[in-house]
ZAKEPA-361285 format. One record per atom (N, C-alpha, C, O): x, y, z. Coordinates in steps of 0.02 Angstrom, whole numbers, plus 50000, padded with zeros to 5 digits. Layout:
BEGIN
XYZ;...
This chain:
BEGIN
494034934450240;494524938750272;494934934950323;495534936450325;494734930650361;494914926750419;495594922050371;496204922250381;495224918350322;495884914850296;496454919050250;496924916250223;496294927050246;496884929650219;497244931650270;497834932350256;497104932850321;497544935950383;497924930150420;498414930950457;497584923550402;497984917950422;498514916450393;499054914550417;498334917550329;499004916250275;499544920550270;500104918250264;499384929050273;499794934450311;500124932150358;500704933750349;500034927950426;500264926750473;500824919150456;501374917350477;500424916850416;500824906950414;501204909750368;501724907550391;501454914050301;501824914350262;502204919450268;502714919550233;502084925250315;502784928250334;502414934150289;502774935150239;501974937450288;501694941450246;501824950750326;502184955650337;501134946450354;501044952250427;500924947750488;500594942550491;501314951250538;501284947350608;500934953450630;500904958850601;500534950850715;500284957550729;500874960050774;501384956550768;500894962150793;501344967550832;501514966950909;501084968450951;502254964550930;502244966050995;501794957951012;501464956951063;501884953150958;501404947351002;501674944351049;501214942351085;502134942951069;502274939351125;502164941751174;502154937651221;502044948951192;501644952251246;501074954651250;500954959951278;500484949451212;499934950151176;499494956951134;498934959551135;500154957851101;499944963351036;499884968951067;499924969551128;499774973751025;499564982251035;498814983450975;498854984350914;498264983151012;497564986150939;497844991050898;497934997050910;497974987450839;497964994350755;498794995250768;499075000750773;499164987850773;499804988650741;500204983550714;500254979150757;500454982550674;500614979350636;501134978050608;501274982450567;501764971250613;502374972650579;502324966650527;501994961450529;502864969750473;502894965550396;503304960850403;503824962650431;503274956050390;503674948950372;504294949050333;504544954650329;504584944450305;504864944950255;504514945550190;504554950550155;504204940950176;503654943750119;503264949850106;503184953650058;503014949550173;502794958150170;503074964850164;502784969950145;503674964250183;504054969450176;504274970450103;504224976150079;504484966250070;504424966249990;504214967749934;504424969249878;503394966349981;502734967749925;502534974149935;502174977349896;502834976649999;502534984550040;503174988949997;503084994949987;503824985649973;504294990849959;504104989249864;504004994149828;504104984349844;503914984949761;503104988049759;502884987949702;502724990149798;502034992949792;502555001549784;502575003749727;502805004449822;503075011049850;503565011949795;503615017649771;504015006049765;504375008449710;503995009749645;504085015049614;503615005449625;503165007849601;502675012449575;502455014349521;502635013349622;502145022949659;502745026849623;502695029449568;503235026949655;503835033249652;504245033749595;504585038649582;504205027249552;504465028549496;504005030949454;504265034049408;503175030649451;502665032849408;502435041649430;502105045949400;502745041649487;502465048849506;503355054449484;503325060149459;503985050949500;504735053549496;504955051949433;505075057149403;505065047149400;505425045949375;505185045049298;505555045649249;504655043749296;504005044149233;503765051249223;503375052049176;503955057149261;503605061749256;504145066949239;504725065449251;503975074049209;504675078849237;504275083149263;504505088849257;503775082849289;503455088849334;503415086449414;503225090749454;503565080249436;503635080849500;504265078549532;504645074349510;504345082649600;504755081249623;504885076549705;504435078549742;505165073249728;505175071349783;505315073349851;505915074549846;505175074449913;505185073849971;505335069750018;505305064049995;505535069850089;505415065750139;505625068450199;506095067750239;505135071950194;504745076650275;504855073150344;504655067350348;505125075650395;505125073550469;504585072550486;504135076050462;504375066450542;503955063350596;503565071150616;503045074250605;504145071650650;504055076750694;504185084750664;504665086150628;503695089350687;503735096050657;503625099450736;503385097050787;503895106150720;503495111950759;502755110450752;502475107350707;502505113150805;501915112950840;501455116850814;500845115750807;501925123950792;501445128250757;501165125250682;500655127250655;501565120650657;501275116750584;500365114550590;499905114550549;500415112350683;499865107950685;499195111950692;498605110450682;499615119150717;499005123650752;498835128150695;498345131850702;499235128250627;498865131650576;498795127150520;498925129550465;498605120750523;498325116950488;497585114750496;497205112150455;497485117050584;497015116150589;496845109050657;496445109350704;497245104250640;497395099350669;497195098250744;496825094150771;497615104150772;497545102950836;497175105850840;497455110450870;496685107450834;495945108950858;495415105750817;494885108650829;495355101650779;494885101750735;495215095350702;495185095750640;495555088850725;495555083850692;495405077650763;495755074750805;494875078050750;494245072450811;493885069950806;493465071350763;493835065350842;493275059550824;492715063550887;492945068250919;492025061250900;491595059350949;491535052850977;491515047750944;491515053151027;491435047451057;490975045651102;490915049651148;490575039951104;490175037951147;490475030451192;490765025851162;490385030351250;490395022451276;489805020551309;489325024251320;489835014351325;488975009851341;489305011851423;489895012451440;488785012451454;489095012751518;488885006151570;488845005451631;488805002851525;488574992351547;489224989551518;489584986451558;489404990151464;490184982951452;490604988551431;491154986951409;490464994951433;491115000251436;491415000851377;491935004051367;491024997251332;491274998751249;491315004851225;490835008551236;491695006451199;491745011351168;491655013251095;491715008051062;491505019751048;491235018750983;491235027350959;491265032550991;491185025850897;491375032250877;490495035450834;490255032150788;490195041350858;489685042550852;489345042950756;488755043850738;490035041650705;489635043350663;489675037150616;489635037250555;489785029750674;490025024650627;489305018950682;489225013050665;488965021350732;488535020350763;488045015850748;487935011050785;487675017350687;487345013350625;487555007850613;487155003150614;488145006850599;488645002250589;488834996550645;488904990550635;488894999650701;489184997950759;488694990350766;488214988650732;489024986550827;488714980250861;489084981050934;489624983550952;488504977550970;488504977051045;489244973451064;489644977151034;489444970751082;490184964551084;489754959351117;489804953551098;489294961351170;489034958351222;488394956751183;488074953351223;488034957251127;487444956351118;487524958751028;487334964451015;487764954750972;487984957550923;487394958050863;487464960750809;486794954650887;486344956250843;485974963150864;485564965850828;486184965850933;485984973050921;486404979150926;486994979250944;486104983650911;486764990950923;486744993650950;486254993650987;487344999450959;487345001851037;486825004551043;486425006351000;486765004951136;486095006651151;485495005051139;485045007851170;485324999851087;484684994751079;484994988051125;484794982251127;485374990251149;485594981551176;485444982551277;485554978651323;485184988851275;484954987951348;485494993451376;485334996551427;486014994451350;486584997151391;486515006951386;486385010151336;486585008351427;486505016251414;487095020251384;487655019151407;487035023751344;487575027051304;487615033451339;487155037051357;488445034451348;488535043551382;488405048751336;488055046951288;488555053951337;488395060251314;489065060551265;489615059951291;488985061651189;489565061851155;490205067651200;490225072851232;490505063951180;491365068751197;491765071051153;491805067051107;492175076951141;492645076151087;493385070351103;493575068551158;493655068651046;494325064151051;494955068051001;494855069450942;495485069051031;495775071350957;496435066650934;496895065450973;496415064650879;496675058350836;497585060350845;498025056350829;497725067250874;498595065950871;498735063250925;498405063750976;499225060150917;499765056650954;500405063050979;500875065650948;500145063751044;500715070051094;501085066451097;500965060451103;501745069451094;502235070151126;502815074651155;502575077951201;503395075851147;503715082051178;504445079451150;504645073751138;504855087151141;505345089051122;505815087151162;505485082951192;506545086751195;506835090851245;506695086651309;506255082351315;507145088551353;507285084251426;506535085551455;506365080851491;505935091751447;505745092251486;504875089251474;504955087951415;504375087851483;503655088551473;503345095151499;503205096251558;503245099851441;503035103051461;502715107851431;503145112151425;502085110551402;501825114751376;502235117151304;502015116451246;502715119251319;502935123951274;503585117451227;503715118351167;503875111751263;503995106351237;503635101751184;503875097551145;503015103651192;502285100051131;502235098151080;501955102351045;502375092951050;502245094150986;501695086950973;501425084151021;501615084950910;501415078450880;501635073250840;501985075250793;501565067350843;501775063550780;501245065150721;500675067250732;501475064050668;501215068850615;500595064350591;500735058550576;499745066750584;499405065350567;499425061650473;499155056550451;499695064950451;499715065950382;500345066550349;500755065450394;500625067550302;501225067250260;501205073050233;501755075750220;500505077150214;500705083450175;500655089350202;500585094450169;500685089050253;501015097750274;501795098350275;502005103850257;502255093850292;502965094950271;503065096250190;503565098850166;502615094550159;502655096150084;502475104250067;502705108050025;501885105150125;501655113950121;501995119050141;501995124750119;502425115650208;502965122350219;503545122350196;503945127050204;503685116450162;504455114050102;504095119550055;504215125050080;503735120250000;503435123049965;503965128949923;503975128849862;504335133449957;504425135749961;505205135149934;505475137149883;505445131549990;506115130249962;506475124149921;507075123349912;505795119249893;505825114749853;505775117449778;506105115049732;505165124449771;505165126149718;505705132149706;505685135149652;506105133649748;506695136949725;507425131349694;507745131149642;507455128149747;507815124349729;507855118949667;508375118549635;507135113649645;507105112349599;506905116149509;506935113349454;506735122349524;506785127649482;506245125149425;506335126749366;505485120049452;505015118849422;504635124849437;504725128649485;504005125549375;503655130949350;502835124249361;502655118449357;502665130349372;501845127649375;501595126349319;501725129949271;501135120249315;500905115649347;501535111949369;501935110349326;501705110049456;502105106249466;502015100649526;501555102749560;502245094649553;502055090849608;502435089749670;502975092549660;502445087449719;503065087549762;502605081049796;502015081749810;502905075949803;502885066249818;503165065449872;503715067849882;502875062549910;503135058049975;502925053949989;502315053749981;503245047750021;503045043050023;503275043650116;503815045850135;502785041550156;503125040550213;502555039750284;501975040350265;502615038650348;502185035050381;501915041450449;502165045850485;501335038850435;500815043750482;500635041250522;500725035150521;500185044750596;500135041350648;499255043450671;499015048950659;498965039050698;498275044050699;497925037750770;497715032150760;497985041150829;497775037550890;496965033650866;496525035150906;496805030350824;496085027150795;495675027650874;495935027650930;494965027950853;494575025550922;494425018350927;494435015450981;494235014650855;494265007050855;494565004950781;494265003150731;495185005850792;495615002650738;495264993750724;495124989950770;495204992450654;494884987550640;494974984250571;495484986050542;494704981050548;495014978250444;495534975250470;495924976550423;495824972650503;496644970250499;496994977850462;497154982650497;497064977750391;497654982750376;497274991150384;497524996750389;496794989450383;496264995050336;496255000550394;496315006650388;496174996750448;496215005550487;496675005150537;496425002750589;497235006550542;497805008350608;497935011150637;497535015650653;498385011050657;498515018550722;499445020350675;499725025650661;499575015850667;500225017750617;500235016050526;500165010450501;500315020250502;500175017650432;500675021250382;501175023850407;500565021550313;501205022350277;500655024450217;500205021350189;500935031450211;500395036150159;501015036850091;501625037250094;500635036850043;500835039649977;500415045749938;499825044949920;500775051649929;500555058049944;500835061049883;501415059349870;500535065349841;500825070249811;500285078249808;499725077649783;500475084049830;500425090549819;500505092149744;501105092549729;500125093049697;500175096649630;499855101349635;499245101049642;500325109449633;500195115849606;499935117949573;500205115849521;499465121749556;499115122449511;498825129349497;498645132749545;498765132449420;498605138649432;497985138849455;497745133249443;497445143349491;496835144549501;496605144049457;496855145849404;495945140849463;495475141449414;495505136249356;495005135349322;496145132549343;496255125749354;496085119149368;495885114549333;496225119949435;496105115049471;495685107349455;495905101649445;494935110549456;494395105149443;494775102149358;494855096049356;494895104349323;495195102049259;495725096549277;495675090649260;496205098949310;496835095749338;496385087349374;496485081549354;495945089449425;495575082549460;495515080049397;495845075149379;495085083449357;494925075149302;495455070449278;495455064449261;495975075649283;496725071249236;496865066449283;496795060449268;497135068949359;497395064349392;496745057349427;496905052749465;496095058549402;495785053449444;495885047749392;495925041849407;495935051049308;496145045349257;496795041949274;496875035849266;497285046249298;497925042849295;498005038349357;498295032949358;497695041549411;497735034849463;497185028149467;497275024049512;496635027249421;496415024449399;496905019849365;496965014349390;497205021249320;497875016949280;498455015849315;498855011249305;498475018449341;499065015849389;498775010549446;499245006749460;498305009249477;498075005849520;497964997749471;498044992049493;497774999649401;497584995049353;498264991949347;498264985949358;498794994449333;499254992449315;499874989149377;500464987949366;499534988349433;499644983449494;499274979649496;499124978049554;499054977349463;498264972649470;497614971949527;497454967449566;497264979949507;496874980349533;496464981949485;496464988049473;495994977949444;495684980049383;495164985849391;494784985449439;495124991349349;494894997149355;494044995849356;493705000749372;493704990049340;493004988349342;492934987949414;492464990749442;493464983949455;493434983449531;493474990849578;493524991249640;493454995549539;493755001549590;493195006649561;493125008349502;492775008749623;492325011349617;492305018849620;492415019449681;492235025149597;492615031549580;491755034349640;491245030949640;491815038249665;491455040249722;491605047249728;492165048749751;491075053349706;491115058949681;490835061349761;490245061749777;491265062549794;490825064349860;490625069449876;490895074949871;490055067949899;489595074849910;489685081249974;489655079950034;489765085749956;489825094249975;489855091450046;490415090650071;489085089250094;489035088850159;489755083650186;489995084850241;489955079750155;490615074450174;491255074650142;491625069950128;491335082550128;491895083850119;492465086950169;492325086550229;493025089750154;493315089550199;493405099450180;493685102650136;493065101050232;492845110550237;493315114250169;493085118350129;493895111850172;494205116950121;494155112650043;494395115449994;493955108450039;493985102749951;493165106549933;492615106549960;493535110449855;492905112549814;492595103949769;492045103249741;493045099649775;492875093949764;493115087649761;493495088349713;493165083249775;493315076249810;493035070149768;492445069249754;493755064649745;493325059849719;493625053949771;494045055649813;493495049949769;493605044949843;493715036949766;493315035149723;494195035249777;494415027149729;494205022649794;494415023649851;493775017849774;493385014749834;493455005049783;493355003449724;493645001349838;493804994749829;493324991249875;493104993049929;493214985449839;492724982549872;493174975449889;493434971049854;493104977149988;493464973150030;492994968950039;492414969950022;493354960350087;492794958250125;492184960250150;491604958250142;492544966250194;492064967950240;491814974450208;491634978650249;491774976150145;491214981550111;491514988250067;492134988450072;491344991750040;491724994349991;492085000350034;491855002950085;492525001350011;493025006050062;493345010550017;493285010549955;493775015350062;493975019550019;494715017150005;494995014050051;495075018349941;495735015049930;496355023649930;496955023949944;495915028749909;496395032749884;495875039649872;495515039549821;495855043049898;495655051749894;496015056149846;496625054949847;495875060349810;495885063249759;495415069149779;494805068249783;495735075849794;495585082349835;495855088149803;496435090049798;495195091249777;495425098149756;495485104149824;495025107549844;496035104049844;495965109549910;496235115149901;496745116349933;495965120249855;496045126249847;496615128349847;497045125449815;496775135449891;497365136449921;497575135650008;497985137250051;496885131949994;496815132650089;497505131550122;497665135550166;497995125650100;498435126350161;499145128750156;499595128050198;499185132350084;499755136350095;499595144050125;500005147850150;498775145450115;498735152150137;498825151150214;499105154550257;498585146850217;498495147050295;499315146750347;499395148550406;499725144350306;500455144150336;500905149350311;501475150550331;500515153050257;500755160150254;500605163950301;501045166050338;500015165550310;499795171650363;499845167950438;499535170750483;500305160650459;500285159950529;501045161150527;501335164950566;501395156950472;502035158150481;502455166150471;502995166950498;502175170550437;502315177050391;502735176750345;502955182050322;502935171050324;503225170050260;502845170150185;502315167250176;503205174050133;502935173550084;502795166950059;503255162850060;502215165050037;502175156449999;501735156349930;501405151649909;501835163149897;501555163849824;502105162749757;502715161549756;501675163649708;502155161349652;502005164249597;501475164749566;502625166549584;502795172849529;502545171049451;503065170549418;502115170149419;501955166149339;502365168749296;502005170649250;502925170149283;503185171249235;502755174349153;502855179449119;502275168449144;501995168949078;501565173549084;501355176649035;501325175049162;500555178749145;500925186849200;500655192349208;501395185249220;501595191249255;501085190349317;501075195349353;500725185749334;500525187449402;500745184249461;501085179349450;500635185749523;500905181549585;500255179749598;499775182549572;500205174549644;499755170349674;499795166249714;500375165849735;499485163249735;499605156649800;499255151849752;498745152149718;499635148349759;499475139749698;498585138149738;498335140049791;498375134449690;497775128649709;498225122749722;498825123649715;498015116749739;498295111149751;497885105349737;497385104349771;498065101149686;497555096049703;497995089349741;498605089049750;497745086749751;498115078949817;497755073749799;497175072849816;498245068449745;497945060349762;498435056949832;499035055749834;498045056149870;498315053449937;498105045249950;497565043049969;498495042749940;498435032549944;498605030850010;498915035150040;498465025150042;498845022450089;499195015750056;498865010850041;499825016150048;500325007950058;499955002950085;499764998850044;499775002050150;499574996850188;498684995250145;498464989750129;498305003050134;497474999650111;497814997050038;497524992250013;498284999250010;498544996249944;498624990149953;498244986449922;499094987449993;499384980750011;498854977750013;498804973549969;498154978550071;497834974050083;497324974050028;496934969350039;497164977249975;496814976549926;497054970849868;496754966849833;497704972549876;498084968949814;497914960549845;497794955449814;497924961149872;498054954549929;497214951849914;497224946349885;496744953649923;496084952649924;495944953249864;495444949749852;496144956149815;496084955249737;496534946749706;496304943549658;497064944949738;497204941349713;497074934149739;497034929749697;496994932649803;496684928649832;496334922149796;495914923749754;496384918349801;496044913749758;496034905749780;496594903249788;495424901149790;495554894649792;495484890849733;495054893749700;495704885349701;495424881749640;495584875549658;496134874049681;494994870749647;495184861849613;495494861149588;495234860749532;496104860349584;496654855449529;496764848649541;496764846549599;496824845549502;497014837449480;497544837449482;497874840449439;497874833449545;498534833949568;498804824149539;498444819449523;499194824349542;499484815649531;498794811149541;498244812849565;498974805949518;498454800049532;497704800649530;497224797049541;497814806749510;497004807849480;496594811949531;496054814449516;496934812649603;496774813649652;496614823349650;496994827849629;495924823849681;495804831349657;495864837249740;495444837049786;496454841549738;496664845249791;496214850749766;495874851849716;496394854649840;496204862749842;496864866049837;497314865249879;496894869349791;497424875149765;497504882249790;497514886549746;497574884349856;497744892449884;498104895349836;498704894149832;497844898949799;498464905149770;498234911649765;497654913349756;498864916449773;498894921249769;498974924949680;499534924349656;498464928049640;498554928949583;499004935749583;498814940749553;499534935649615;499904942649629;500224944849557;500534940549525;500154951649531;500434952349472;501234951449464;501464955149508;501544949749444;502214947849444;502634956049464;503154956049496;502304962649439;502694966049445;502774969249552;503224972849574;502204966249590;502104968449629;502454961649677;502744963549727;502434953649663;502554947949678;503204950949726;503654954649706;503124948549788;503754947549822;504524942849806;505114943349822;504194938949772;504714931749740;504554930549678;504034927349669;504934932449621;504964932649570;504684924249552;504134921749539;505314922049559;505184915049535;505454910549608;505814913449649;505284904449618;505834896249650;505894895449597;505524896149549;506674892849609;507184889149579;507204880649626;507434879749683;506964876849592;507034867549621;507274863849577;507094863649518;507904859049618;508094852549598;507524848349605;507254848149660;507234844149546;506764840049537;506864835649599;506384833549631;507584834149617;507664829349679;508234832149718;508774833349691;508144832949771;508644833149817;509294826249867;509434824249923;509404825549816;509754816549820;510174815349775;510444809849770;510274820349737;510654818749658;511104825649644;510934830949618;511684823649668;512074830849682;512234836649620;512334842749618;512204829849564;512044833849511;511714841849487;511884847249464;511114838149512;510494843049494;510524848749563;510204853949556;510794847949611;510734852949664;511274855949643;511154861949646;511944854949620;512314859749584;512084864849550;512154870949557;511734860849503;511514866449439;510944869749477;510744875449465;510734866249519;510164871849517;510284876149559;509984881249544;510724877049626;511074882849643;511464887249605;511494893249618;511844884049552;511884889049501;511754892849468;512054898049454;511084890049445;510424895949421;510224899849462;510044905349440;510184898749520;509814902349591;510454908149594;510364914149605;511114904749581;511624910949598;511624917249541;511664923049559;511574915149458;511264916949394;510884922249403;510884927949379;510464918549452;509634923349458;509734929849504;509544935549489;510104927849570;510094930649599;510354938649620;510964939649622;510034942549631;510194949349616;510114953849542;510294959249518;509834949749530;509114952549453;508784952649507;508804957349546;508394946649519;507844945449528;507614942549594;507994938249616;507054943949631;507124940749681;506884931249687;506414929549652;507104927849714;506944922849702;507144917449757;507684918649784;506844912249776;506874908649814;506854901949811;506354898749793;507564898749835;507804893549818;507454887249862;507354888149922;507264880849829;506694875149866;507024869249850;507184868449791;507214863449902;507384857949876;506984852949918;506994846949904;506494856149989;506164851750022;505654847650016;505144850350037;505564842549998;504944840149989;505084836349897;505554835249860;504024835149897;504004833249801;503904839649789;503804844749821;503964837449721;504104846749680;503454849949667;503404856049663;502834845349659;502104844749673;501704851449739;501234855349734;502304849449807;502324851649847;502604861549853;502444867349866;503034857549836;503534864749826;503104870649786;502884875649814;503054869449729;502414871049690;501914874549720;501774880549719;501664869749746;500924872549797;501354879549849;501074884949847;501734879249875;502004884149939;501964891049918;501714896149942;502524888549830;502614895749784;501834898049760;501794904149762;501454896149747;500864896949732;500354901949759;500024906449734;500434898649843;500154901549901;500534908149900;500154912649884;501084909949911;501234916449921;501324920949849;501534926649851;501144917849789;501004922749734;501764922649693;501834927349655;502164919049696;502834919749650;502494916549589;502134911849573;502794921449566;502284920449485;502534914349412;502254913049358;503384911049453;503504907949388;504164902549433;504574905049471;504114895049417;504514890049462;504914887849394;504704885449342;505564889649418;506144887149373;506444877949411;506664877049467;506354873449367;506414868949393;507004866549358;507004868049299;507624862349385;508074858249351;507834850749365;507574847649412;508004849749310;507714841149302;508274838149257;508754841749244;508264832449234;508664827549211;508904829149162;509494829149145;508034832049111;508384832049060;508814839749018;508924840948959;508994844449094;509544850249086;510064846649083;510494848749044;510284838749130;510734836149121;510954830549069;511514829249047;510374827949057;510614822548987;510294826548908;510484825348851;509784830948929;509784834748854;509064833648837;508894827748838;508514838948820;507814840048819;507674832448804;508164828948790;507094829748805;506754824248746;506484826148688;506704824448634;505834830948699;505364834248641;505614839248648;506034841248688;505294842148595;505144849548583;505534853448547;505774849948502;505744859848543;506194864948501;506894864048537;507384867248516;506924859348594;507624860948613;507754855748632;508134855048680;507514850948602;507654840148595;508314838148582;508454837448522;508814837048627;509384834648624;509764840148644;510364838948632;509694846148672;510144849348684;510054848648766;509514847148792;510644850048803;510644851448878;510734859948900;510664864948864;510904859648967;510814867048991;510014871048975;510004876948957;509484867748983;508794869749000;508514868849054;508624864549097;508164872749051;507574871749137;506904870249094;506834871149034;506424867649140;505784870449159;505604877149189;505784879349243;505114881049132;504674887149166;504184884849186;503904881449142;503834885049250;503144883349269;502884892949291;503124897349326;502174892149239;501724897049260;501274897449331;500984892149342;501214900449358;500704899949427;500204900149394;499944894849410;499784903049348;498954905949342;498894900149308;498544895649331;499254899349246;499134895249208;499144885449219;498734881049207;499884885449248;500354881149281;500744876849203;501014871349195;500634881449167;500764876849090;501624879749120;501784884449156;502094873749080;502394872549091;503034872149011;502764868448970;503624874448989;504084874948951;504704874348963;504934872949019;505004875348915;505874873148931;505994879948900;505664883248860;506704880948939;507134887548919;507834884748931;508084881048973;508074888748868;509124889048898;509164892948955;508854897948975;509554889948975;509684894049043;510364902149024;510574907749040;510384897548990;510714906948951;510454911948938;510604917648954;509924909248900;509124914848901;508634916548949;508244921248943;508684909949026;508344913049043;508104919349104;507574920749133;508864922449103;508734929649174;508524932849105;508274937849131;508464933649055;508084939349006;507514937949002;507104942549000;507244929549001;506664928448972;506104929249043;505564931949034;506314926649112;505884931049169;505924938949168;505404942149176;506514942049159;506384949549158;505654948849116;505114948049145;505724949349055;505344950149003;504454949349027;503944952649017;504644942549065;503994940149086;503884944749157;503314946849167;504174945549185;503934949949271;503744956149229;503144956949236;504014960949187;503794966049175;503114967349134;502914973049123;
């Protein structure tokens, strides 16, 4: 874990936050690389949930809501941690992760075996206050939003008038939640700011549990199809006592991190709990007319709810990789790479002049780079041996190095395209096998290959 958060940091992946005024605990900003891999993870998501589908529709709900959202969701009363602190090094800890916990001051024991006396649990509650309006004041109150899907529960209403979908139907958002942590920790895995991927699917009663089985298959395949192989993702049927009061049932997609198997993505059958509940606080009608069966009702709902960021850092820890390669002269390196699937890869391909000295070849190969550019993302290298260059693209996961060399300019030697000019080199990352392409063919022949 230590050398992926280094490499996050040396390659422009995640910085922590606010460092030059030595950080803020559980926050986190994206790089250039990171921001890339965080927006092709989310396009992704939204084209398989929008644009692949004709039953769901999209959202993008305000930060900030009325107050009353929070007080009939439940939230503000009833979304808290416990807390205990040592009252010797003043640590603090959350009572049901305790087991778990270590001293700071004494780490082979836990709290309260380490000599230090523990207070009397307290409640904590996880929103983030703030206020409306010039003034602070009671009736000014509100929160930054725990979650993403209650703007989807009180939209409800005027999403399904407006998009004029019939049940079974979904409503998607993608967008960022806030939750004051008691010990934000994992690097990505637990924050105080984070970025949820959310969908609400309607459902008739009685339903429901049928509906869970479909969607725990389909986000199963979709997680597969970012390269997170579905053998690695552990399906976790959770039990009645650790559910969440209103889910008749809960499956938890659980990845096995460094630091131990975790949860990646929840999958929640929650009744009708939270549109009834914003019916009878708000007094608005929030039922739905069945056409086929002539009855009204208040939908069931089931919710696969992901986080972006536990996505990111999974993908990241799935692809991870060191290997021995036999570099020149026989001489045997260590190889950092990232096995990032091309469709998720921040940098498609580098584009390199074999030499940077030969104006020739830096022509053409900015040419291709200009060719490439705006298909695809890609990043242009002329520093260094190409050996080198190689290794950099490697490390951050660009899945394919377009190289110009001599013989684009005097005309292949071997192969299927021996005597002709206007070719590159394709170099593979996984593989590192290596081919020639026309360069006429080749913004089709990377499409072909990224997808």
């Amino acid at each position: 874990m230590e050398k992926l958060v280094a490499l996050c940091k040396r390659r422009g992946f995640v910085y922590p936050s606010s460092e030059i005024y030595g950080g803020l605990n559980g926050l986190w900003d994206f790089g250039p690389l990171g921001v890339e891999l965080k927006r092709n993870i989310k396009e992704l998501w939204w084209r398989s949930m929008t644009q692949l589908r004709d039953d769901i529709v999209g959202l993008d709900g305000s930060i900030l809501m009325n107050r009353a959202v929070w007080k009939a969701s439940t939230h503000e009363e009833q979304f808290v941690d416990w807390l205990v602190d040592c009252k010797v090094c003043k640590a603090r800890f959350r009572t049901d992760q305790l087991a778990d916990a270590r001293c700071p001051q004494k780490p082979s024991k836990r709290p309260g075996e380490c000599g230090g006396e523990l207070t009397e649990p307290r409640r904590f509650n996880l929103l983030f206050r703030t206020y409306v309006g010039p003034l602070e004041e009671e009736s000014s109150l509100t929160y930054l939003r725990p979650e993403t899907a209650q703007a989807i529960f009180v939209q409800f209403r005027n999403v399904l008038e407006t998009s004029r979908k019939k049940i079974p139907f979904g409503i998607a958002q993608i967008g960022k939640s806030f939750r004051n942590e008691v010990n934000p920790r994992n690097f990505l895995f637990r924050s105080r700011e984070f970025e949820q991927m959310e969908v609400e699917y309607f459902v008739r009663p009685g339903t429901g549990l049928e509906e869970l089985e479909k969607w725990k298959e389909s986000r199963l395949a979709w997680y597969e199809s970012i390269g997170l192989p579905r053998q690695h993702i552990h399906v976790r049927d959770v039990p009645e006592g650790e559910r969440a009061f209103y889910s008749e049932k809960t499956y938890d997609l659980e990845y096995t991190f460094p630091f131990g198997r975790q949860e990646l993505e929840g999958i929640a059958y929650r009744t009708d709990f939270d549109l009834r509940q914003h019916a009878v606080a708000s007094g608005k009608p929030l039922e739905y007319f069945d056409e086929e069966t002539g009855q009204k009702y208040i939908p069931h709902v089931i919710e696969p709810s992901g986080g972006v960021d536990r996505t990111f850092l999974a993908i990241l820890c799935e692809a991870y990789d060191e290997e021995n390669v036999v570099a020149e002269g026989g001489k045997v390196e260590k190889r950092v790479v990232l096995h990032l699937s091309p469709r998720v890869a921040p940098i498609k391909a580098g584009v390199f002049p074999l030499v940077k000295n030969n104006e020739e070849l830096v022509r053409k190969a900015r040419e291709v780079a200009d060719l490439l550019r705006g298909h695809l993302r890609i990043f242009y290298d002329e520093s260094g041996a190409i050996g080198r260059r190689y290794r950099r693209m490697d490390e951050v996961g660009t899945p394919f190095g377009v190289t110009i060399d001599f013989e684009t300019l005097e005309g292949a030697r071997t192969g299927p395209f021996a005597g002709e000019k206007e070719t590159v080199t394709v170099r593979e990352r996984d593989s590192m096998r290596q081919e020639r392409v026309r360069i006429a063919e080749l913004l089709e022949d990377l499409r072909l290959r990224v997808s």
